[in-house]
PDB file of N, CA, C and O in Angstrom:
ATOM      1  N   UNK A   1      47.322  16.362 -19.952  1.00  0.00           N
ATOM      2  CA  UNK A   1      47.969  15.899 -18.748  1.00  0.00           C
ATOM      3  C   UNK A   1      49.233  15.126 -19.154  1.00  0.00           C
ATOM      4  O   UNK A   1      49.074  13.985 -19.586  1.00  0.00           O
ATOM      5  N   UNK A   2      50.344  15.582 -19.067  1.00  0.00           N
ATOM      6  CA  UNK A   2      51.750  15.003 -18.935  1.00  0.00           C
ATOM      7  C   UNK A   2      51.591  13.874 -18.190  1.00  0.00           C
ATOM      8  O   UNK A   2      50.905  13.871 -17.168  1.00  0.00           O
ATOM      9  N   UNK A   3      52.550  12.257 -18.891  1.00  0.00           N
ATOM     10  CA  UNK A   3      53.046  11.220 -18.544  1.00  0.00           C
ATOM     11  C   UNK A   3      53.814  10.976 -17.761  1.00  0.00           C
ATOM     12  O   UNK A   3      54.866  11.135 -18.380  1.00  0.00           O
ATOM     13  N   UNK A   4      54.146  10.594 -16.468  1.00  0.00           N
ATOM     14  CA  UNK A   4      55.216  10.650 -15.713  1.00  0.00           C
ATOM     15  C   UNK A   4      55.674   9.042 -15.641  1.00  0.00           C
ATOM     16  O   UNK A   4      54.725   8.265 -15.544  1.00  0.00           O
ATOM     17  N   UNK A   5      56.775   8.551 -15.671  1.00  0.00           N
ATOM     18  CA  UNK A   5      57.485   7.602 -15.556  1.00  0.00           C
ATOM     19  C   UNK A   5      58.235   7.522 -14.158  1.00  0.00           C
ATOM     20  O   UNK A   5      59.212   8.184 -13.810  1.00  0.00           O
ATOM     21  N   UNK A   6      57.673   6.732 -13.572  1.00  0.00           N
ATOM     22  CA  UNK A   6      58.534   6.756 -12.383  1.00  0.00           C
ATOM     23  C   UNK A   6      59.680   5.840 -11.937  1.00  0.00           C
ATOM     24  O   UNK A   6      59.251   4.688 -12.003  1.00  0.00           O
ATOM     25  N   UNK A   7      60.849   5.848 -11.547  1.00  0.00           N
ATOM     26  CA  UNK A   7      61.823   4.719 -11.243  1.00  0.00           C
ATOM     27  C   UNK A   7      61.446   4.473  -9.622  1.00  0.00           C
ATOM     28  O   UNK A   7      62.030   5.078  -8.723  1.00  0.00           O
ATOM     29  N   UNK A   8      60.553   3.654  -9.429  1.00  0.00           N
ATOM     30  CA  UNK A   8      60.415   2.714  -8.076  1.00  0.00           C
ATOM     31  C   UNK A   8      60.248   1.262  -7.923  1.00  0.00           C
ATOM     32  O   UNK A   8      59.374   0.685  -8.571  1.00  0.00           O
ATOM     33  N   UNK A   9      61.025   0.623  -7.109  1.00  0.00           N
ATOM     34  CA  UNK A   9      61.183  -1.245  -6.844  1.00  0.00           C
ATOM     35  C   UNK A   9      61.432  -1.460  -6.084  1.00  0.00           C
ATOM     36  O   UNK A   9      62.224  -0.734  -5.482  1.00  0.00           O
ATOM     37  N   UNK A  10      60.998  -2.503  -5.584  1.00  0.00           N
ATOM     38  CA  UNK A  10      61.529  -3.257  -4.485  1.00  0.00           C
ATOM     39  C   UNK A  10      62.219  -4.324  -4.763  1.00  0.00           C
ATOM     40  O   UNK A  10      61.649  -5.177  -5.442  1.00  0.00           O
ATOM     41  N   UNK A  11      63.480  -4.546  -4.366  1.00  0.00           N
ATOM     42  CA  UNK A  11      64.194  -5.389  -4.102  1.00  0.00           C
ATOM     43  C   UNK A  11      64.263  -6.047  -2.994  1.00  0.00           C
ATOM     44  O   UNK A  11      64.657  -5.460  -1.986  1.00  0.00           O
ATOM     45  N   UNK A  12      63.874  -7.476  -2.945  1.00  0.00           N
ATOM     46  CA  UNK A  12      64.166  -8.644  -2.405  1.00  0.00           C
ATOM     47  C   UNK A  12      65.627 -10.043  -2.110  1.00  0.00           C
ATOM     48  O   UNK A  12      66.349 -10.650  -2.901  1.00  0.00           O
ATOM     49  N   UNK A  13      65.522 -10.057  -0.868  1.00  0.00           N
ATOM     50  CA  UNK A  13      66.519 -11.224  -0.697  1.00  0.00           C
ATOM     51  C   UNK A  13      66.011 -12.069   0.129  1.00  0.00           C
ATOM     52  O   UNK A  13      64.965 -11.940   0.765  1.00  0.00           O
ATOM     53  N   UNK A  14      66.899 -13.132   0.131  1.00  0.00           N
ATOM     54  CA  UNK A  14      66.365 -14.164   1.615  1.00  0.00           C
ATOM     55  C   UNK A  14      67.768 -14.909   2.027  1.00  0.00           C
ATOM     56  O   UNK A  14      68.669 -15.360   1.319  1.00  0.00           O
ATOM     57  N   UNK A  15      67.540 -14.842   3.958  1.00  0.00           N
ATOM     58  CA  UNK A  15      68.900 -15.386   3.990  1.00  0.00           C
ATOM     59  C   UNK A  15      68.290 -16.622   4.780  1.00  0.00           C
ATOM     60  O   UNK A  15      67.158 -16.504   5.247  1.00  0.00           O
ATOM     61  N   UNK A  16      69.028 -17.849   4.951  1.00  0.00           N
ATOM     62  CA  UNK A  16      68.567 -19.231   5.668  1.00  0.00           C
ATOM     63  C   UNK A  16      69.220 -18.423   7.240  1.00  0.00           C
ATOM     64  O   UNK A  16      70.167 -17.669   7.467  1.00  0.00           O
ATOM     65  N   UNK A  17      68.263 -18.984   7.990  1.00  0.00           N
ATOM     66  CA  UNK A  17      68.486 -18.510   9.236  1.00  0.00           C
ATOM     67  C   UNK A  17      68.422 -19.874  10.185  1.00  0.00           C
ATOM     68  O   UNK A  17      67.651 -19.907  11.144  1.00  0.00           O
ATOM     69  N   UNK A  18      69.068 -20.714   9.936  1.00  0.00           N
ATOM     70  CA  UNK A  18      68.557 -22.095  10.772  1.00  0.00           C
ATOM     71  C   UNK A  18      67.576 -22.989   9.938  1.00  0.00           C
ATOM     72  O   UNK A  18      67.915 -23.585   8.915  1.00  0.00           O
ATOM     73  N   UNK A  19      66.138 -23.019  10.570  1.00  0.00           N
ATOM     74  CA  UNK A  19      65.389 -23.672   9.961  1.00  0.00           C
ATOM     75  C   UNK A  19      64.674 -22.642   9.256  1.00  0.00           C
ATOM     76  O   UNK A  19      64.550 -22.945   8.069  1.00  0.00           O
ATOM     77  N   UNK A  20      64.147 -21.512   9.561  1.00  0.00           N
ATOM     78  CA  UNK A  20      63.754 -20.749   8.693  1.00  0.00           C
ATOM     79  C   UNK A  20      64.464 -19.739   7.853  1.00  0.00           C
ATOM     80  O   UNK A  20      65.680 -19.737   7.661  1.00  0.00           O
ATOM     81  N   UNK A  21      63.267 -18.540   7.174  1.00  0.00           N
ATOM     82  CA  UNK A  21      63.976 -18.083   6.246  1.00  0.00           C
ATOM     83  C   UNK A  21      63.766 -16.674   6.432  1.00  0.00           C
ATOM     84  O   UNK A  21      62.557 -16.498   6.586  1.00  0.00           O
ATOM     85  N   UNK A  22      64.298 -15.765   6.477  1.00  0.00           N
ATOM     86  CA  UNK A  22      64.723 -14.405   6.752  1.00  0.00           C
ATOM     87  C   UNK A  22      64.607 -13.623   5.428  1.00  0.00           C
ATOM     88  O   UNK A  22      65.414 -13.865   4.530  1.00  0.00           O
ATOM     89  N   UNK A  23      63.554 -12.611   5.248  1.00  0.00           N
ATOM     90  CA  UNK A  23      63.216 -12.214   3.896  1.00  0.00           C
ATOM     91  C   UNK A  23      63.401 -10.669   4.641  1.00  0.00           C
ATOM     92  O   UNK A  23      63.006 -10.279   5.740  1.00  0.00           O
ATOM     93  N   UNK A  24      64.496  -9.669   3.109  1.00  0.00           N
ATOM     94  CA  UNK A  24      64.890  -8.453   3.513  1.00  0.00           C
ATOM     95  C   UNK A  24      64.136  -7.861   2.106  1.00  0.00           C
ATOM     96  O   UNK A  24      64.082  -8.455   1.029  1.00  0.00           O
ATOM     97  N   UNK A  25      63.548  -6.466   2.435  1.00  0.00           N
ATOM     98  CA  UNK A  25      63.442  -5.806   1.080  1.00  0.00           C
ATOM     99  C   UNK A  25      63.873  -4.081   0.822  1.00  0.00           C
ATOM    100  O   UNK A  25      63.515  -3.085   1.450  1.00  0.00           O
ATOM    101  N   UNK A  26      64.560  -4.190  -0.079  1.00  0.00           N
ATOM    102  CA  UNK A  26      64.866  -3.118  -0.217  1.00  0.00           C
ATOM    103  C   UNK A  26      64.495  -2.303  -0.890  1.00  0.00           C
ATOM    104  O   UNK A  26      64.712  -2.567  -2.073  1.00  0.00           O
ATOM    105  N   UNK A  27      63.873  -1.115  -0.680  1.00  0.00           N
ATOM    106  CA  UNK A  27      62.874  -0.243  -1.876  1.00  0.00           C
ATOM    107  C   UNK A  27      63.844   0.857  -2.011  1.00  0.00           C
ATOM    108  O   UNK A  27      64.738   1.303  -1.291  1.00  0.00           O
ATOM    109  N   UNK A  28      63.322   1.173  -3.288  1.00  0.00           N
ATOM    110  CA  UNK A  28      64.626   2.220  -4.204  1.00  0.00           C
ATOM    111  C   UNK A  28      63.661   3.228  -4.956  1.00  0.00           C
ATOM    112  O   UNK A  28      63.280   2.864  -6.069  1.00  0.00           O
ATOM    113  N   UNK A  29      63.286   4.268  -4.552  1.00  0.00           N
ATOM    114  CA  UNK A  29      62.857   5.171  -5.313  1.00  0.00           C
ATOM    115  C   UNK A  29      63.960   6.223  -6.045  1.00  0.00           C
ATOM    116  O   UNK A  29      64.704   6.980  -5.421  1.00  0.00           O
ATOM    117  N   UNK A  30      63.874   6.061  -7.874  1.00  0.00           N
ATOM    118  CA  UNK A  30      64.673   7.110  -8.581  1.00  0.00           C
ATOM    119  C   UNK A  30      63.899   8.050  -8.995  1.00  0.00           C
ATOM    120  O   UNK A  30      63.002   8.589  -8.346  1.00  0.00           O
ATOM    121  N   UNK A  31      64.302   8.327 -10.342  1.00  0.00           N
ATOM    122  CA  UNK A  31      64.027   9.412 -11.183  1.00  0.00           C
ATOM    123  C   UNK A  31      62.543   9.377 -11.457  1.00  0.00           C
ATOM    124  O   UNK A  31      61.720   8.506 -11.177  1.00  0.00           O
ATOM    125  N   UNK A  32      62.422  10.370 -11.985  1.00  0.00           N
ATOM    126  CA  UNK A  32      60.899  10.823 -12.234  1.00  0.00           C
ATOM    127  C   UNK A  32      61.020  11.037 -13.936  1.00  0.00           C
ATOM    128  O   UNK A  32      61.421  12.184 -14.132  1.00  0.00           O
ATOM    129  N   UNK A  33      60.839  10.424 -15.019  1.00  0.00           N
ATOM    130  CA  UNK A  33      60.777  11.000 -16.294  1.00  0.00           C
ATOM    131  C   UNK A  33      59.470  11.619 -16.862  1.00  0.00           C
ATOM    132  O   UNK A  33      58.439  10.957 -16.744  1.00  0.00           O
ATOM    133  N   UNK A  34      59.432  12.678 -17.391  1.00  0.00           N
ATOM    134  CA  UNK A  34      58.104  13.168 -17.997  1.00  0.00           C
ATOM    135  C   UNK A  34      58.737  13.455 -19.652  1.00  0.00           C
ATOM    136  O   UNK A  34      59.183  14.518 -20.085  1.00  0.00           O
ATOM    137  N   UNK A  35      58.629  12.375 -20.245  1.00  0.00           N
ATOM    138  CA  UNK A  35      58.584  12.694 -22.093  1.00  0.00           C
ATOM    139  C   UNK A  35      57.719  13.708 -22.448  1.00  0.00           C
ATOM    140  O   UNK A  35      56.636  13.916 -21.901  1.00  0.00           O
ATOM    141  N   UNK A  36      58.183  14.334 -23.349  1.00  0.00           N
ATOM    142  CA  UNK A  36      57.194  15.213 -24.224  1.00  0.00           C
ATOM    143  C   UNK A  36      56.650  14.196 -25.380  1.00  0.00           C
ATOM    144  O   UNK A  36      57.239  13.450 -26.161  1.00  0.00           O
ATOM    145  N   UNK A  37      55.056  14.534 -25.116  1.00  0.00           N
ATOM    146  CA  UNK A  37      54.400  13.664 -26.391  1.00  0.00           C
ATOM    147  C   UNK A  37      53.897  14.479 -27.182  1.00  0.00           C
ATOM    148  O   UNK A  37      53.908  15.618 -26.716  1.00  0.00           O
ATOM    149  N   UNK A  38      53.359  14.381 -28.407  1.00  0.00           N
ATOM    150  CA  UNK A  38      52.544  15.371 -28.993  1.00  0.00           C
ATOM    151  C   UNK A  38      51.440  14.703 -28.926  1.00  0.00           C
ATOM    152  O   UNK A  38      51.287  13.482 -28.957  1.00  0.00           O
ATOM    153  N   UNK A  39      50.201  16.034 -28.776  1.00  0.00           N
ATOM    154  CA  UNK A  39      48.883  15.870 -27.847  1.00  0.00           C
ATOM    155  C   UNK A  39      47.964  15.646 -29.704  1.00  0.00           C
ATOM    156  O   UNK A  39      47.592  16.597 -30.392  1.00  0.00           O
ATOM    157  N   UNK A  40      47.860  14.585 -29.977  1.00  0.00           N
ATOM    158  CA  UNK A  40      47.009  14.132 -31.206  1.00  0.00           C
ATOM    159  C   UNK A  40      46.094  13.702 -30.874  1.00  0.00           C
ATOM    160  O   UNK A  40      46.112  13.487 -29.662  1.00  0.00           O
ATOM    161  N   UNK A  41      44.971  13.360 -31.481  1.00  0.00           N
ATOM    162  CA  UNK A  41      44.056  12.105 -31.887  1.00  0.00           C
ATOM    163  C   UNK A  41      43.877  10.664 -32.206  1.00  0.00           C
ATOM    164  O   UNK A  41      43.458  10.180 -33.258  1.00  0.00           O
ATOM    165  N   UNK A  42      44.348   9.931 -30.890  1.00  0.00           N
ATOM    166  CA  UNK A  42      44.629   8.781 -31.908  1.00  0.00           C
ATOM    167  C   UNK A  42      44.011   7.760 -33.047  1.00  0.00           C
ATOM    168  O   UNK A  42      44.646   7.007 -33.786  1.00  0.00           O
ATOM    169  N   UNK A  43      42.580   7.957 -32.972  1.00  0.00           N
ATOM    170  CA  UNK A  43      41.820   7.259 -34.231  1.00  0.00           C
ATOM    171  C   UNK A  43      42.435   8.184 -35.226  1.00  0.00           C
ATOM    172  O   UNK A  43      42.552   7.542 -36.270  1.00  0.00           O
ATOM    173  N   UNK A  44      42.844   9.295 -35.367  1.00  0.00           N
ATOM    174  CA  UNK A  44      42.898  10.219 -36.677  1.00  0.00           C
ATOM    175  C   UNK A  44      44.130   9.669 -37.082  1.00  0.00           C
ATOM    176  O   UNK A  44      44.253   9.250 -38.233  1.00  0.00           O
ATOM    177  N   UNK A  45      45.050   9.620 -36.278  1.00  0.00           N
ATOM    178  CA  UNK A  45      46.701   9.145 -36.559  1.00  0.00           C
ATOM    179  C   UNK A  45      46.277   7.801 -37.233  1.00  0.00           C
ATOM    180  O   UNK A  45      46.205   7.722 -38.459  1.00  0.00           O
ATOM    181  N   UNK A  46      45.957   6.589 -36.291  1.00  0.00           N
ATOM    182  CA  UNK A  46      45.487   5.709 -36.909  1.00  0.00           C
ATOM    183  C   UNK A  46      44.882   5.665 -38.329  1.00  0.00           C
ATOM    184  O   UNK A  46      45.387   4.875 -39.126  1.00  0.00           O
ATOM    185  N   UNK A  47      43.754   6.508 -38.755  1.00  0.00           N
ATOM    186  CA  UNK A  47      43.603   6.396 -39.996  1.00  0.00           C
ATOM    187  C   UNK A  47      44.291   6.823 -41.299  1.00  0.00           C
ATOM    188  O   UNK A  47      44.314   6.383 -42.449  1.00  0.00           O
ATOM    189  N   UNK A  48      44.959   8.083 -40.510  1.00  0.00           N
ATOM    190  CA  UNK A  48      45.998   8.526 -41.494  1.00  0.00           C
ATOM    191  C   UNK A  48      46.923   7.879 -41.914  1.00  0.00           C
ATOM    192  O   UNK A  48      47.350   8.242 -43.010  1.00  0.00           O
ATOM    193  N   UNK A  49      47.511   6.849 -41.337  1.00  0.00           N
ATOM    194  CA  UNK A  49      48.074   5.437 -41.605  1.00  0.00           C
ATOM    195  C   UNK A  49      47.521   4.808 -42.009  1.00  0.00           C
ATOM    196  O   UNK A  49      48.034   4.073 -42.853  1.00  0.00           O
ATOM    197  N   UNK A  50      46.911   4.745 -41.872  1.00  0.00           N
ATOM    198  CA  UNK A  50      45.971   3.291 -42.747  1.00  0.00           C
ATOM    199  C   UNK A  50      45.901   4.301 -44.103  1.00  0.00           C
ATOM    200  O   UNK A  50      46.257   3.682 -45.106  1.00  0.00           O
ATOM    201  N   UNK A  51      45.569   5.555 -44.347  1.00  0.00           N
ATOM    202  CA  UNK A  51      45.166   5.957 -45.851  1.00  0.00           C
ATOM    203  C   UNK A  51      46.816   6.460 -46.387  1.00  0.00           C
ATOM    204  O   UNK A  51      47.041   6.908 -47.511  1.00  0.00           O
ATOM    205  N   UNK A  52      47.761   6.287 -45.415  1.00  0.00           N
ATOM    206  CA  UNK A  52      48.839   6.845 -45.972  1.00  0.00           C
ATOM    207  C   UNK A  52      49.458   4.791 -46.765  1.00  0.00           C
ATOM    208  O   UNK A  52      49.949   4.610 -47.879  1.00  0.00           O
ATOM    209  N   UNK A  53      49.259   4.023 -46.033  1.00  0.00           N
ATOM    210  CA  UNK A  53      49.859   2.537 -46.336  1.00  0.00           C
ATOM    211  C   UNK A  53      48.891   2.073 -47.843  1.00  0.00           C
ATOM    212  O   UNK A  53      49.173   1.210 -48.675  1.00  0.00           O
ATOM    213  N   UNK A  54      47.769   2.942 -47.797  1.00  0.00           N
ATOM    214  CA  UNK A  54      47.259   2.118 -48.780  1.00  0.00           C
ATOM    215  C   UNK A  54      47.865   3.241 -50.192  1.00  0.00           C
ATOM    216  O   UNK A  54      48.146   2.783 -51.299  1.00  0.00           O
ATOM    217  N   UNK A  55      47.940   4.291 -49.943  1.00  0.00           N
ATOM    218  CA  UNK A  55      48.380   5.476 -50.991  1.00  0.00           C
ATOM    219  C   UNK A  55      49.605   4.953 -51.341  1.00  0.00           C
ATOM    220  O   UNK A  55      49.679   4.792 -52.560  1.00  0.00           O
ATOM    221  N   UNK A  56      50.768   4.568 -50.632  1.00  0.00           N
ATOM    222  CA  UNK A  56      51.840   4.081 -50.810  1.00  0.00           C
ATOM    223  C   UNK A  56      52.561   2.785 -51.309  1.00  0.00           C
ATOM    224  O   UNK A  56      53.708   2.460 -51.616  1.00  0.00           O
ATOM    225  N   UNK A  57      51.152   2.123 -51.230  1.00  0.00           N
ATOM    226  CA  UNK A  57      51.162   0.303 -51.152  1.00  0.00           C
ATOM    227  C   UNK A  57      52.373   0.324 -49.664  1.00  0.00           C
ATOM    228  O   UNK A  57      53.470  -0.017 -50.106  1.00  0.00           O
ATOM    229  N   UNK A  58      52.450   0.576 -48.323  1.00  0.00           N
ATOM    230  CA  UNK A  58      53.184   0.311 -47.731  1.00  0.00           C
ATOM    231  C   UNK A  58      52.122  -0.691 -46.658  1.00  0.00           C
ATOM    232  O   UNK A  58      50.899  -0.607 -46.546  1.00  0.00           O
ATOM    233  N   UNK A  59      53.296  -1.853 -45.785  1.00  0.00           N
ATOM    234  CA  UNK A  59      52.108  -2.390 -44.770  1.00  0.00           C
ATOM    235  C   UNK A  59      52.164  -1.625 -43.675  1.00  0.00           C
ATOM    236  O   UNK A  59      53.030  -0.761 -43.537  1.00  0.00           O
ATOM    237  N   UNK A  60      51.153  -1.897 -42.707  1.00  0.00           N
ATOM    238  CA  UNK A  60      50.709  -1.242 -41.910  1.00  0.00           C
ATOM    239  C   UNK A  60      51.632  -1.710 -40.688  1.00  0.00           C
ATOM    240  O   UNK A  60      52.164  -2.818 -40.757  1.00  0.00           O
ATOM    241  N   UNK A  61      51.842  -0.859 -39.525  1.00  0.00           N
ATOM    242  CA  UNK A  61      52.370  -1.190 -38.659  1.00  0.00           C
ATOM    243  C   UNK A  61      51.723  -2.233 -37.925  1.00  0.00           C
ATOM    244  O   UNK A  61      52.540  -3.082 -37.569  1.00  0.00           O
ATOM    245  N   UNK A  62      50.189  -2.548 -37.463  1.00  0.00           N
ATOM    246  CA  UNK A  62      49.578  -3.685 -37.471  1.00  0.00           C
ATOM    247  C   UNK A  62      48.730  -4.048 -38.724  1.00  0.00           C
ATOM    248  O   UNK A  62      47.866  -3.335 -39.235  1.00  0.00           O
ATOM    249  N   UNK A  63      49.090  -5.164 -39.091  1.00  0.00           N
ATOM    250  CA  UNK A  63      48.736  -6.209 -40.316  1.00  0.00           C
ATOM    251  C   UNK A  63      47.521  -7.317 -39.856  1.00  0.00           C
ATOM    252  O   UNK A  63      47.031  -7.576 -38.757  1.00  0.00           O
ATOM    253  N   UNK A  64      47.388  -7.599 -40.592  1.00  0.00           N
ATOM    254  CA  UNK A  64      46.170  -8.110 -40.613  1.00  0.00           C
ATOM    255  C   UNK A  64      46.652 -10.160 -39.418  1.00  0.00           C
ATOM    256  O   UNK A  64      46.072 -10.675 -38.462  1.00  0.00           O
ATOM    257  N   UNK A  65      47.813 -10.570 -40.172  1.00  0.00           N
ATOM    258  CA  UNK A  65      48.595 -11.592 -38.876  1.00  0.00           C
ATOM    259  C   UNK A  65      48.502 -10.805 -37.220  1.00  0.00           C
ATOM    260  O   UNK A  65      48.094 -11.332 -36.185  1.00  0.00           O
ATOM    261  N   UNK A  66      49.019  -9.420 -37.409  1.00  0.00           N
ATOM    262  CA  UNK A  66      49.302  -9.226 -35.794  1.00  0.00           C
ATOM    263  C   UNK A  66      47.598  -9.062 -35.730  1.00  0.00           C
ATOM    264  O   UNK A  66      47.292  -9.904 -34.885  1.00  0.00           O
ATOM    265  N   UNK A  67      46.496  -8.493 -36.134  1.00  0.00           N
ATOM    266  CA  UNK A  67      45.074  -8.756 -35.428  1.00  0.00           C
ATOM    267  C   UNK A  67      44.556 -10.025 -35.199  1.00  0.00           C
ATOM    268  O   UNK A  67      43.847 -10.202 -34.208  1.00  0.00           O
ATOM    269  N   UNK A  68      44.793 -10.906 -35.940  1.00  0.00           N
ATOM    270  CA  UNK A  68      44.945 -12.333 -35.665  1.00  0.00           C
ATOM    271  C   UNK A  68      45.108 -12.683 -34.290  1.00  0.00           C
ATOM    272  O   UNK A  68      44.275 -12.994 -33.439  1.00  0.00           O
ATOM    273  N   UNK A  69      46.404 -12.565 -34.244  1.00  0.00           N
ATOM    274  CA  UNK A  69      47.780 -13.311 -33.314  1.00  0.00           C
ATOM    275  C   UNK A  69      46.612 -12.526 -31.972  1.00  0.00           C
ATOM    276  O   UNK A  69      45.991 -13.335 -31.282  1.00  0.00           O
ATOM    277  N   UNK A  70      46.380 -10.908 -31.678  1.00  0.00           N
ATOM    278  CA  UNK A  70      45.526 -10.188 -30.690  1.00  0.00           C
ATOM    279  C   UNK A  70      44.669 -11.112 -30.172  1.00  0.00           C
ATOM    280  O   UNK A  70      44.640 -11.389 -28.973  1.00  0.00           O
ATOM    281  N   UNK A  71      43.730 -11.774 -31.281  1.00  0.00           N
ATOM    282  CA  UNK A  71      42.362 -12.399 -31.303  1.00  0.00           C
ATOM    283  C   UNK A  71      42.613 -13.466 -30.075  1.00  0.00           C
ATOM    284  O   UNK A  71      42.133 -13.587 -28.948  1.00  0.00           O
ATOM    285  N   UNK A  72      43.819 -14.341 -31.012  1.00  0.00           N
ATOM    286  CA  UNK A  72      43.798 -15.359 -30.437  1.00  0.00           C
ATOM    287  C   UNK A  72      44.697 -15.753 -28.952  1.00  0.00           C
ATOM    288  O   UNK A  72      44.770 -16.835 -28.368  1.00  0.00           O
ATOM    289  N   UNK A  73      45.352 -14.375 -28.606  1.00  0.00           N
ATOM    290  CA  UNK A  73      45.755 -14.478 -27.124  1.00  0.00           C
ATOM    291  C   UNK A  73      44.362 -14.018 -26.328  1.00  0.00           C
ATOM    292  O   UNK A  73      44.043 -14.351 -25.187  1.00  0.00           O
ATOM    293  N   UNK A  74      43.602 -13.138 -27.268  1.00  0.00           N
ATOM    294  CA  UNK A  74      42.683 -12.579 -25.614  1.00  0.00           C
ATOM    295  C   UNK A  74      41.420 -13.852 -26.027  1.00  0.00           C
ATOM    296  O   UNK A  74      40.341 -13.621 -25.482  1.00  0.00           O
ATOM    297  N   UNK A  75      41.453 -15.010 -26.825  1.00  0.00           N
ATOM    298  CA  UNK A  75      40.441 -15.800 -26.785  1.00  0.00           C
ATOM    299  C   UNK A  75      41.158 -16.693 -25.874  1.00  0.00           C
ATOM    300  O   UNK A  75      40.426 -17.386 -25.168  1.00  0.00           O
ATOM    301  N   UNK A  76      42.523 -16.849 -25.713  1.00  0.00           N
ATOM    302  CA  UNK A  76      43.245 -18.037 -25.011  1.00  0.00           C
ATOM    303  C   UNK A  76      43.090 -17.605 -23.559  1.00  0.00           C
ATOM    304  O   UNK A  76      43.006 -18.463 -22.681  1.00  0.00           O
ATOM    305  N   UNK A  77      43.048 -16.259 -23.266  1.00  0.00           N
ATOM    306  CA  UNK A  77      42.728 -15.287 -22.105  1.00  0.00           C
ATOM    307  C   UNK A  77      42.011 -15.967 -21.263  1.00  0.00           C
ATOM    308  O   UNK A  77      42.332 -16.544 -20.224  1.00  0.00           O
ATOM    309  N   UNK A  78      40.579 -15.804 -22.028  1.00  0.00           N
ATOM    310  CA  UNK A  78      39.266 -16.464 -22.053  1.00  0.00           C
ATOM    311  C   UNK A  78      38.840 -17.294 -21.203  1.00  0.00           C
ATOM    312  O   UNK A  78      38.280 -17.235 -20.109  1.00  0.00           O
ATOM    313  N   UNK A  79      39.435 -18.582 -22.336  1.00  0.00           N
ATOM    314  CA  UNK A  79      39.135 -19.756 -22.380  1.00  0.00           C
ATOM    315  C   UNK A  79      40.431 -20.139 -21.046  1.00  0.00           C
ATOM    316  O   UNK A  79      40.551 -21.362 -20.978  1.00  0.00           O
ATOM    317  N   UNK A  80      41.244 -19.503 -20.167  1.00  0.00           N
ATOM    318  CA  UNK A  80      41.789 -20.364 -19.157  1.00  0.00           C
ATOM    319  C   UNK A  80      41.371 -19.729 -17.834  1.00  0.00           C
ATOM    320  O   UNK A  80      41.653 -20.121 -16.702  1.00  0.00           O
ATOM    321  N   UNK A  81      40.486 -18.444 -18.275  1.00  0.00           N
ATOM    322  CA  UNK A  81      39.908 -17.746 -16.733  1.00  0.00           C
ATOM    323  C   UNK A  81      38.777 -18.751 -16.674  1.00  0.00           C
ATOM    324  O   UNK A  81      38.324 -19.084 -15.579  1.00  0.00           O
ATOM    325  N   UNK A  82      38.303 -19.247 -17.801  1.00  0.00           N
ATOM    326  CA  UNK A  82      37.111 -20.156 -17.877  1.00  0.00           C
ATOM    327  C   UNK A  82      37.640 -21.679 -16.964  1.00  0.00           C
ATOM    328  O   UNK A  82      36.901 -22.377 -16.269  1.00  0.00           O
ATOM    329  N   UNK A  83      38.568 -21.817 -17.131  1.00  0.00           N
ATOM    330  CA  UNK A  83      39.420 -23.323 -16.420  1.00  0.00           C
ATOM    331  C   UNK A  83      40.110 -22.407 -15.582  1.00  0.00           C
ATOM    332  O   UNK A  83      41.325 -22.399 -15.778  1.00  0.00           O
ATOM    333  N   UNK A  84      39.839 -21.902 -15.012  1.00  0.00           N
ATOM    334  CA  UNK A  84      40.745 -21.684 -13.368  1.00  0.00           C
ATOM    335  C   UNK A  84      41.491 -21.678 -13.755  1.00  0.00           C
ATOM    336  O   UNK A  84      42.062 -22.761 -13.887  1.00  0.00           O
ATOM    337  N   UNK A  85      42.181 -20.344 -14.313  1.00  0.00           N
ATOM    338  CA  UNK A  85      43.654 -20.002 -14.308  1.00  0.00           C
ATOM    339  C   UNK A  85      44.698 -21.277 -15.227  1.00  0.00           C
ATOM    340  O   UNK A  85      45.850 -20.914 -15.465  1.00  0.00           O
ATOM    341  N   UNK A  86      44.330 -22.529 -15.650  1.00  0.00           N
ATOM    342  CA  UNK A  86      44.844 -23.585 -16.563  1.00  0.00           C
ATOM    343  C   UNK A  86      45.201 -22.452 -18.004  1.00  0.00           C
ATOM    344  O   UNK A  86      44.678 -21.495 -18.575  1.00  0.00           O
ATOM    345  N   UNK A  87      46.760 -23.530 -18.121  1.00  0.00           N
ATOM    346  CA  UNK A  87      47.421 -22.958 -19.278  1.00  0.00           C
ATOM    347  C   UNK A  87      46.553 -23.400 -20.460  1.00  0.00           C
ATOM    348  O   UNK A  87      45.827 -24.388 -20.570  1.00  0.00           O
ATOM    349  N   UNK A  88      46.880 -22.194 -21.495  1.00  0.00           N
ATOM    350  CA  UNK A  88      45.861 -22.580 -22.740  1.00  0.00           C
ATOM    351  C   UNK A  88      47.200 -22.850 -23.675  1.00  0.00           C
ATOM    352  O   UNK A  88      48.100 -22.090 -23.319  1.00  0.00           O
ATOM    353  N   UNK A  89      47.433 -23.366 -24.328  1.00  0.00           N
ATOM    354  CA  UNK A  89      48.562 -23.454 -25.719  1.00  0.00           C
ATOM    355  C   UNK A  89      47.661 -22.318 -26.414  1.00  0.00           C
ATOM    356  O   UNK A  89      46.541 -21.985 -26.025  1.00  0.00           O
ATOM    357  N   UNK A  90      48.351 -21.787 -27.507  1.00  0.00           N
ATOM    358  CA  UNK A  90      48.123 -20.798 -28.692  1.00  0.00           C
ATOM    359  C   UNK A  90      49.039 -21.304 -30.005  1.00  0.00           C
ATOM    360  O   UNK A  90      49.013 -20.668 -31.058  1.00  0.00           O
TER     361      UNK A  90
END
């Protein structure tokens, strides 16, 4: 099944109207893009990278920091759905 990309938005304004406020929106439907992908496997790609980085000594496009860095946004995720939506630092 082909990817389709679609160009659609709405655009928003607001004008002061006295005491209140007058909200206009403007929706814009464009182009339609469909890329050609090639139809692979992605665990296989994945590993083939991983056995091509270690054959090569090259690093991996994710490293062992970016699984980290993953961990610790979807634990920060977590821990602020756990506090009502409250910001977590990372």
């Amino acid at each position: 099944m082909p990817i389709k990309i679609y160009d659609k938005r709405a655009d928003t304004s607001e004008v002061a109207k006295g005491l209140s406020t007058e909200y206009k929106i403007k929706l814009h439907s464009g182009d339609i893009y469909a890329p050609q992908l090639e139809n692979k496997e992605p665990l296989l790609e994945e590993l083939n990278h991983f056995f091509n980085c270690i054959k090569d000594n090259k690093k991996p496009l994710t490293d062992l920091e970016n699984g980290l860095r993953v961990v610790q946004v979807l634990e920060a995720c977590q821990n602020s759905i756990r506090n009502n939506g409250k910001w977590i630092k990372i």
